[in-house]
C-alpha positions as CSV (number, residue, x, y, z in Angstrom):
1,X,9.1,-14.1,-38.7
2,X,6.3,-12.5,-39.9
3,X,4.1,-14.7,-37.5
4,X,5.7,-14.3,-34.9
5,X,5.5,-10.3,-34.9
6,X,2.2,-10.7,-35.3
7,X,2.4,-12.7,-32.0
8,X,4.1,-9.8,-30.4
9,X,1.7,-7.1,-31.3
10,X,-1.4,-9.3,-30.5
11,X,0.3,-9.9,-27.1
12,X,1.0,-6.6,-26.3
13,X,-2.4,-5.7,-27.4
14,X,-4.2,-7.8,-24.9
15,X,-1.7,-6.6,-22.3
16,X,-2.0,-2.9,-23.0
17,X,-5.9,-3.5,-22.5
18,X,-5.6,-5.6,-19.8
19,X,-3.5,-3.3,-17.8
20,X,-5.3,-0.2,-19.1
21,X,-8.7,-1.6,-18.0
22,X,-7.3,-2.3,-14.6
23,X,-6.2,1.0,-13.8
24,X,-9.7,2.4,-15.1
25,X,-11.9,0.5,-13.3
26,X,-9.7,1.0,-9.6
27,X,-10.0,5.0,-11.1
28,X,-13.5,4.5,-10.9
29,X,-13.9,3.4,-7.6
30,X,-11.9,6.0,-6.1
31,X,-8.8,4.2,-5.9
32,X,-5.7,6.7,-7.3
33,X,-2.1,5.6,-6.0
34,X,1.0,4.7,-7.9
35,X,0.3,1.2,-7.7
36,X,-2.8,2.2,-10.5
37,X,-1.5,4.5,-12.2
38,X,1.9,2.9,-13.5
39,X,-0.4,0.0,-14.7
40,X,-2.3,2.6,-16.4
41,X,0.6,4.3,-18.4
42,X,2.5,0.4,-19.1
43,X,-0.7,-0.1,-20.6
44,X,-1.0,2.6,-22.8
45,X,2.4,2.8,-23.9
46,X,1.9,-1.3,-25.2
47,X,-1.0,-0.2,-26.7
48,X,0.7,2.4,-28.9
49,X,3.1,-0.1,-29.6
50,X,1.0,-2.2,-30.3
51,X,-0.7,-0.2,-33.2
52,X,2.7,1.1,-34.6
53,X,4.5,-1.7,-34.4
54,X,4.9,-1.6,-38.1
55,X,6.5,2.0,-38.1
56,X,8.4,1.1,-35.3
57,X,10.0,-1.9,-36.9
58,X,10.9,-0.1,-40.1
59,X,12.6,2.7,-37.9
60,X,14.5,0.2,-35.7
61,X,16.1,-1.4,-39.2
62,X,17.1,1.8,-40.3
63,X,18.8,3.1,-37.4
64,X,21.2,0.8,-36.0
65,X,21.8,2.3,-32.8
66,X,18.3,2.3,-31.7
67,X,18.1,-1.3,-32.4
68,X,20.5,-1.3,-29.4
69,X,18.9,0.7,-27.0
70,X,15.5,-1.0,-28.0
71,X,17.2,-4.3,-26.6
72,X,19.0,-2.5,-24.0
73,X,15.3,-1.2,-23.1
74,X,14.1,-5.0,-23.4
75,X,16.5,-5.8,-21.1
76,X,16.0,-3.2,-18.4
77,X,12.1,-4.1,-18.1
78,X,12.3,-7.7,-17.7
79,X,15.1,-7.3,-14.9
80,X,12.3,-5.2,-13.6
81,X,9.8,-7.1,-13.9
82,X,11.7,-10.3,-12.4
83,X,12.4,-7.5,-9.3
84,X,8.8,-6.8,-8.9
85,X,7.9,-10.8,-9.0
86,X,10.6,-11.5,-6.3
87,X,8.9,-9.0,-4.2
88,X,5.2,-10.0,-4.8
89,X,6.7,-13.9,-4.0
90,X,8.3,-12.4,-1.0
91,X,4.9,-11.0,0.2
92,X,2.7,-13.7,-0.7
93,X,4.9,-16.1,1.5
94,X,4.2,-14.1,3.8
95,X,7.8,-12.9,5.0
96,X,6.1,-10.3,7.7
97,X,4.4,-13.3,9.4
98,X,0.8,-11.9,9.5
99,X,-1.4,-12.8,12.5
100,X,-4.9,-13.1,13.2
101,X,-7.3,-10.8,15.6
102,X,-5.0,-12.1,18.7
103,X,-1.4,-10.5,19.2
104,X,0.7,-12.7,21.2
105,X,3.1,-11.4,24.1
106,X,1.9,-8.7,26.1
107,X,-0.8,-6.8,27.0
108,X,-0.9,-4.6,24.7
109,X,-0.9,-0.4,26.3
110,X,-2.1,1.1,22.8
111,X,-3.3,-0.7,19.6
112,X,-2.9,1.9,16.4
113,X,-4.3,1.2,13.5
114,X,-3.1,2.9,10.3
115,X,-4.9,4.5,7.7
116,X,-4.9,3.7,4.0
117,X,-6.6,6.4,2.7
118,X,-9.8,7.3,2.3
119,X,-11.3,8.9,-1.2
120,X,-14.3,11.0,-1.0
121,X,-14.8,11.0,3.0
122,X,-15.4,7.1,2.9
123,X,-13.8,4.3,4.9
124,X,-12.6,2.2,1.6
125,X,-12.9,-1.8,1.5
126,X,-9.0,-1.7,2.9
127,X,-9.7,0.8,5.7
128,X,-12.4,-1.5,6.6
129,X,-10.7,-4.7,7.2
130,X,-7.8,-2.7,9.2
131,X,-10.5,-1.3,11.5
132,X,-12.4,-4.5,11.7
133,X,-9.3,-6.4,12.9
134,X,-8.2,-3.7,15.0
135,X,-11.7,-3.7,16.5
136,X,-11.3,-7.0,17.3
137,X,-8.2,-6.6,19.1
138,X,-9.8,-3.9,20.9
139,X,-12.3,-5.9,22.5
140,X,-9.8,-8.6,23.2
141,X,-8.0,-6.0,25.4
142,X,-10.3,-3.8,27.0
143,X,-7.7,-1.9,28.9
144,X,-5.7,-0.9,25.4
145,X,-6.0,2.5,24.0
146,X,-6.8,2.5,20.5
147,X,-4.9,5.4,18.3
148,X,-6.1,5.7,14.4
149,X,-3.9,7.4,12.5
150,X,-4.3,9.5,9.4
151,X,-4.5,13.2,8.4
152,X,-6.9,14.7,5.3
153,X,-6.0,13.6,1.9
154,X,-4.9,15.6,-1.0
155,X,-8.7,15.8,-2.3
156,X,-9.4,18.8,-0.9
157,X,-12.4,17.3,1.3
158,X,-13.3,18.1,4.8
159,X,-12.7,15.2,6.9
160,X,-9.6,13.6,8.3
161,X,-8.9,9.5,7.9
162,X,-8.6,9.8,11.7
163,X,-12.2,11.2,12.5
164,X,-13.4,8.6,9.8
165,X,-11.9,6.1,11.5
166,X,-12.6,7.1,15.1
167,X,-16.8,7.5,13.7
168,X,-16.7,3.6,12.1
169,X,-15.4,2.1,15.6
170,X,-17.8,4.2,17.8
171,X,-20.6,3.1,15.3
172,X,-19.6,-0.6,15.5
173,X,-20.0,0.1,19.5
174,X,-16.2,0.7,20.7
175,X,-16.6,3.7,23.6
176,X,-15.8,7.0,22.5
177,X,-13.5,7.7,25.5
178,X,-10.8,4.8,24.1
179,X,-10.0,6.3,21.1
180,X,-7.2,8.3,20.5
181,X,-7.0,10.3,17.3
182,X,-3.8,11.2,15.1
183,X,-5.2,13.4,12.2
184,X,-2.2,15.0,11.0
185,X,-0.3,12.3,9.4
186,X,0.2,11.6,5.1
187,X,3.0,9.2,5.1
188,X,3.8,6.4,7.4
189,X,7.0,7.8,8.5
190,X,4.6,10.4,10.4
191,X,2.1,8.1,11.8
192,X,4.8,6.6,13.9
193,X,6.0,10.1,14.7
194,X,2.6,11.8,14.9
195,X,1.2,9.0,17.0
196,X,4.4,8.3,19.4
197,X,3.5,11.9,20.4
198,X,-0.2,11.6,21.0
199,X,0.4,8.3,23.2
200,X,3.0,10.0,25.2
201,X,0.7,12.9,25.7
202,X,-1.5,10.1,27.3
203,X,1.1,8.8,29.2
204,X,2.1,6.0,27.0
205,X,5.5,5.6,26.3
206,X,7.5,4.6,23.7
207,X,8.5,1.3,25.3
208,X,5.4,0.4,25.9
209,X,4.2,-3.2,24.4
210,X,2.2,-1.9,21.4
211,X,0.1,-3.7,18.6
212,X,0.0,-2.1,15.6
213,X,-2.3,-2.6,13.0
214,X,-2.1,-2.7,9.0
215,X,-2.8,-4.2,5.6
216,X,-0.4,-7.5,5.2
217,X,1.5,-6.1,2.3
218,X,2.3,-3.1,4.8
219,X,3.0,-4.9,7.9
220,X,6.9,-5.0,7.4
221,X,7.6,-2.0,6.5
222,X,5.5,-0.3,8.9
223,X,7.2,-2.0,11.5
224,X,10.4,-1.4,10.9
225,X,9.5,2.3,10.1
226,X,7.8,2.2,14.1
227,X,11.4,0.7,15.0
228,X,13.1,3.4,13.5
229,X,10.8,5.8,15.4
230,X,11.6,4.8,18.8
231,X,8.7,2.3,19.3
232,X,10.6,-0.4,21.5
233,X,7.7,-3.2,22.6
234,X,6.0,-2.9,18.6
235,X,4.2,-6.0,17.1
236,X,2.6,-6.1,14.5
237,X,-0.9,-7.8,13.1
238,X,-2.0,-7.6,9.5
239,X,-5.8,-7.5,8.1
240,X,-6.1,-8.9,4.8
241,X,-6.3,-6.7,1.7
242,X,-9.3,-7.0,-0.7
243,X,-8.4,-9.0,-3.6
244,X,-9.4,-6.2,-6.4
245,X,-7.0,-4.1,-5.6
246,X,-4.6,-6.5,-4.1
247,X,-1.7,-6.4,-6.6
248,X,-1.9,-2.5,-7.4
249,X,-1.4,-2.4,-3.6
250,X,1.9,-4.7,-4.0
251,X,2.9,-3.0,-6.8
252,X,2.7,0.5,-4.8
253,X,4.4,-1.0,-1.6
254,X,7.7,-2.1,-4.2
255,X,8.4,1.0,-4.7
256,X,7.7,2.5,-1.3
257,X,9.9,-0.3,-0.2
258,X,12.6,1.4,-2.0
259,X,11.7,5.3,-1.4
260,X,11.8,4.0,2.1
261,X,15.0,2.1,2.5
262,X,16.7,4.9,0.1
263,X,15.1,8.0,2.8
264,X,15.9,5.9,5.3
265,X,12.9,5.6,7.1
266,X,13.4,2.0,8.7
């Protein structure tokens, strides 16, 4: 018995740290989102329990009913955590059927790519690969506007993902005069609403054939949330997230998955 506590506390120790380190080092490189931060707290909180496990043992024995919950507790996370692996297996098989550069069907009218935020004024690794894919699409279909989507953060800076955006695709040589800019949205809910109204504004409709562009893990969501919108002619293509953050972006769109379906955004 005695072993295999030690096992446990060991365990959670290296798990604690594990997590903990994780969420520091994203922290670090300007990455904050619910997807780190949860990481972060798990891992303190095994951590703790890690170094009173002793205490919290002895207190366990002597009060009967908190041996309960403390299963009960047991229980509830590892339901959880069996939830959150579905989900990650359900986006790693790629249930939103990511594509490449090239969006079948149509001509596309518009192609909007969506921001993923952008700490400290800068186009992050993920921002990157959306606007390098939508780029490419852009230059596959010359005669598509190109919306980017996103309003200022909650940093305080002065810039808007939008202008970011629109600056890396005129400095990678797509024309000024293509580029429609949405710079008031936070959520995606209001990227499809902001940006429906700047493309109507420009005579783009909402029926439209439209490519939008995302991080895989978002793809589905977003376009169901475009859907829901009014967007009738929406396809979608998805740009690889960076493997660093990969799973803290997973873990963030599980429980947008579920703010979303409960708000009923798509």
């Amino acid at each position: 018995m005695a072993t295999r506590m030690k096992g446990w506390r060991i365990g959670l120790a290296l798990l604690g740290g594990l997590l903990l380190g994780d969420a520091v080092m994203l922290a670090m490189r300007g990455v904050m989102h619910f997807g780190v931060a949860l990481p972060g707290v798990l891992g303190l909180g095994a951590l703790a329990l890690a170094a009173r496990w002793d205490t919290v043992a002895r207190w366990r024995r002597a009060h009967p009913p908190v041996a309960w919950l403390w299963r009960a507790g047991w229980a509830v996370l590892i339901v959880w955590l069996v939830s959150v692996a579905i989900f990650f297996r359900f986006l790693s098989q790629g249930a939103y059927v990511p594509g490449g550069p090239q969006a079948a069907g149509p001509a596309p009218a518009a192609i909007l790519v969506l921001g993923s935020g952008s700490p400290n004024c800068e186009v992050s690794p993920t921002l990157k690969s959306r606007l390098d894919v939508g780029l490419a699409l852009a230059r596959q279909q010359p005669t598509a506007a190109v919306v980017v989507s996103g309003g200022r953060d909650f940093s305080g800076l002065d810039c808007t993902e939008a202008g970011l955006m629109a600056d890396y695709l005129v400095g990678q040589g797509l024309p000024a005069q293509r580029i429609l800019r949405e710079d008031r949205s936070t959520s995606t809910e209001e990227n499809m609403r902001f940006s429906r109204a700047v493309l109507e504004a420009h005579g783009i409709g909402p029926d439209a054939p439209l490519v939008m562009v995302t991080s895989d893990f978002h793809l589905l969501r977003a376009v169901r949330i475009a859907r829901k919108a009014g967007f009738g002619a929406v396809s979608g293509v998805a740009s690889p997230t960076p493997l660093y953050v990969r799973y803290n972006a997973w873990l963030r769109e599980y429980f947008a998955y579920i703010s979303g379906w409960a708000l009923r955004e798509f």
